[in-house]
C-alpha positions in Angstrom: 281.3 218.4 27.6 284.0 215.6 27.4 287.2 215.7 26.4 289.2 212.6 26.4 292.6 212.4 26.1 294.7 208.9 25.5 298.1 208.0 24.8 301.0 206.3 25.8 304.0 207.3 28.2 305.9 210.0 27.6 303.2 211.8 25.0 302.6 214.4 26.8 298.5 213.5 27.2 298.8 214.9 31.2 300.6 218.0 30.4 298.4 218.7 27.5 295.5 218.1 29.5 296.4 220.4 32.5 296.7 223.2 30.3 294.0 222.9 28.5 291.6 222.3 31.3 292.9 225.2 32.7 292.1 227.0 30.2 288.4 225.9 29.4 288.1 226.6 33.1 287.2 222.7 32.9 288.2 219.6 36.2 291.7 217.8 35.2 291.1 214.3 36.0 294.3 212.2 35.5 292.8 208.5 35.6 296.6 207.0 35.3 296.7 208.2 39.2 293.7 206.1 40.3 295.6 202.7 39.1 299.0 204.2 40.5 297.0 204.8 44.1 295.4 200.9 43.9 299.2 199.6 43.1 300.7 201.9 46.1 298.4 200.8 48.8 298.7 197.1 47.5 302.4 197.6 48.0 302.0 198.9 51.4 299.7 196.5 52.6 302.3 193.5 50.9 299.9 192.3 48.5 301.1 190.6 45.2 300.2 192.5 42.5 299.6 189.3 40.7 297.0 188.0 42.9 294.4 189.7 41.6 292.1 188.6 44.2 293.8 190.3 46.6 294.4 193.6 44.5 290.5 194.0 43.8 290.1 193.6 47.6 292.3 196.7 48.3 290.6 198.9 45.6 287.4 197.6 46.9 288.6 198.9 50.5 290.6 202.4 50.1 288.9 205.4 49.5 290.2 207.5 46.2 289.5 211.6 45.9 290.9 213.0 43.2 290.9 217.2 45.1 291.1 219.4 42.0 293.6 222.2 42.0 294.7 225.0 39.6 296.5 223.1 36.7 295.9 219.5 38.3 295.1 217.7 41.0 295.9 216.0 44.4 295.6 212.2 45.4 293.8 211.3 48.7 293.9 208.2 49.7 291.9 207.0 53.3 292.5 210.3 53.8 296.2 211.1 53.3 297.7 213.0 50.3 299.9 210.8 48.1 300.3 212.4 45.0 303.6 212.6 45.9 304.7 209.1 46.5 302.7 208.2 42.9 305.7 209.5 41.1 308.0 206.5 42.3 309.5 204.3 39.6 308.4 201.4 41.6 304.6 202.2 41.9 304.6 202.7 38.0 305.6 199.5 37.5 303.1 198.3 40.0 300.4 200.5 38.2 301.1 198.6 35.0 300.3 195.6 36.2 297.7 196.4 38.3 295.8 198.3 35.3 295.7 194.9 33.3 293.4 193.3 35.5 289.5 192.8 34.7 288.7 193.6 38.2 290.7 196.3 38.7 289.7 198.3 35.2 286.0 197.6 36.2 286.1 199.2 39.1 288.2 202.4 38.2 286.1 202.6 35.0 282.9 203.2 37.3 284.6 205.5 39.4 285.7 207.4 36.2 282.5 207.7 34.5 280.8 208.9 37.9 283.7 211.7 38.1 282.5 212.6 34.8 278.8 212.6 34.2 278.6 216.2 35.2 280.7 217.1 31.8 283.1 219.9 32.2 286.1 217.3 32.2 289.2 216.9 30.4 290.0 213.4 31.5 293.4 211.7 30.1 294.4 208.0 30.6 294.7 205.0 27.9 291.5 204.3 27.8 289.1 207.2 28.0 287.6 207.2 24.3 287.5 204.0 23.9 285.7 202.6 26.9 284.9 205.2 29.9 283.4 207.2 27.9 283.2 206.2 24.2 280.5 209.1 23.6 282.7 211.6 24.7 282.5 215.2 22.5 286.3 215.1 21.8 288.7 212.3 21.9 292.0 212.8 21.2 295.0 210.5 21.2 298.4 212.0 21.6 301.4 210.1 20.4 305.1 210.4 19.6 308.3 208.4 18.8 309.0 206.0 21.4 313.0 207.9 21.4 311.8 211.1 22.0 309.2 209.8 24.6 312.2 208.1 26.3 314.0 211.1 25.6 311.6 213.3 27.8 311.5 210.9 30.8 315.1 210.4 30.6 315.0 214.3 31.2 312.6 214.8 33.7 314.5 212.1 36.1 317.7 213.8 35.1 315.9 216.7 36.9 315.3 214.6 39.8 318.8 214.4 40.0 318.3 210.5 39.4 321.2 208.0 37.9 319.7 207.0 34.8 320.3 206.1 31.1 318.6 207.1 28.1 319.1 203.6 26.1 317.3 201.8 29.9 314.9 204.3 29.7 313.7 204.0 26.1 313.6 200.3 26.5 311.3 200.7 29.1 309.4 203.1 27.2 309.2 200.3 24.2 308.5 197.3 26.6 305.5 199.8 28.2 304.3 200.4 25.2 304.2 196.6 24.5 301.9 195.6 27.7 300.0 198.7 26.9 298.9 197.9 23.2 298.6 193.8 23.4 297.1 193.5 26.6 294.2 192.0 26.5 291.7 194.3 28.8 291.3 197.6 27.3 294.4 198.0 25.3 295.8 201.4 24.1 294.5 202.2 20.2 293.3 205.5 19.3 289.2 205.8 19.6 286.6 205.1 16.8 286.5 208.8 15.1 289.4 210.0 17.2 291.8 213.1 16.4 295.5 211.1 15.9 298.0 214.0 17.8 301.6 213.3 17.1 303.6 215.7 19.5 307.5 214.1 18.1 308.6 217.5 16.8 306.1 219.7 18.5 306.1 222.2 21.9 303.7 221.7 24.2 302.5 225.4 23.4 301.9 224.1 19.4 300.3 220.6 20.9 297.2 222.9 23.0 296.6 225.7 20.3 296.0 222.7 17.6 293.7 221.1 20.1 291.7 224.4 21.4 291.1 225.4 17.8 289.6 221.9 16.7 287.6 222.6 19.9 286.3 225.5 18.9 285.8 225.3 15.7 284.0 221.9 15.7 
């Protein structure tokens, strides 16, 4: 079994996933990590995430495991842990570039559907259902408000103990949601005979019990 989960920033797709993973006794495989990976060791090596050329060369080159662990999972990459360092502000932005490229989607797209051909997955990202792995038994998309969104990553870098403001980071939120939706690769939409989630005025508690019991029901 498959179960994909898509959505934008700030949805709370990855959190939802964890848990529910966990619970099914299923593999979390955050895909969102693999493009954040491709657009840190571009960065480190000083390629231009614009050259695409060059940016298919390094996710040609590194090697990617995503290590499972209880409620998630670690980055390796050429053999040093960076889940980490994915977390920066900066490689985010890199990510979003880096994830609109033909080359670059090909490429993690085949790596995603070989992580998941055993079944047993609960896979989130932007495009699961709707191109990894279009077949998959469940595909969920998981949406809310673009404030509240913005509201939850203002928090969780307010934890962080970081300087910033929740108008900047709704804007970003918006202008991410933009790229996502009209880029012309893979955009974000829900998937053909997808379950719509809106999480706006819902715990993440409420969020996983609606979702087990469609699973096990259906």
């Amino acid at each position: 079994m498959i179960i994909a989960i898509d959505g934008p920033a700030g949805s709370g797709k990855s959190t939802v996933a964890k848990i529910i993973a966990l619970k099914l006794n299923f593999r979390y495989i955050d895909t969102g990590a693999m493009y954040r990976t491709v657009a840190l060791k571009a960065q480190c090596a000083g390629v231009d995430l614009a050259d695409e050329v060059a940016v298919a060369r390094v996710a040609e080159e590194i090697t990617v495991d995503l290590v499972p662990q209880p409620g998630g999972q670690r980055v390796v990459a050429d053999g040093e842990d960076v889940t980490d360092r994915l977390k920066d502000e900066a490689v985010g932005r890199g990510a979003a570039v880096v994830a609109a490229q033909k080359k670059i989607r090909e490429l993690l797209t085949a790596k995603q559907r070989e992580l998941g051909r055993n079944g047993h997955v609960v896979m989130d990202g932007r495009d699961i259902g709707t191109v990894v792995f279009p077949d998959a038994e469940y595909k969920f998309f998981l949406d809310a408000d673009p404030e509240e969104r913005g509201r939850r990553r203002y928090l969780e870098l307010k934890e962080k103990n970081m300087d910033v403001e929740l108008n900047t980071i709704v804007d970003q939120v918006r202008q991410r949601d933009h790229e996502d939706r009209n880029r012309a690769i893979s955009p974000l939409r829900p998937a053909e005979n997808g379950i719509i989630v809106d999480t706006t005025h819902h715990s993440v508690d409420e969020v996983v019990e609606k979702m087990l019991s469609i699973i096990r029901i259906q």
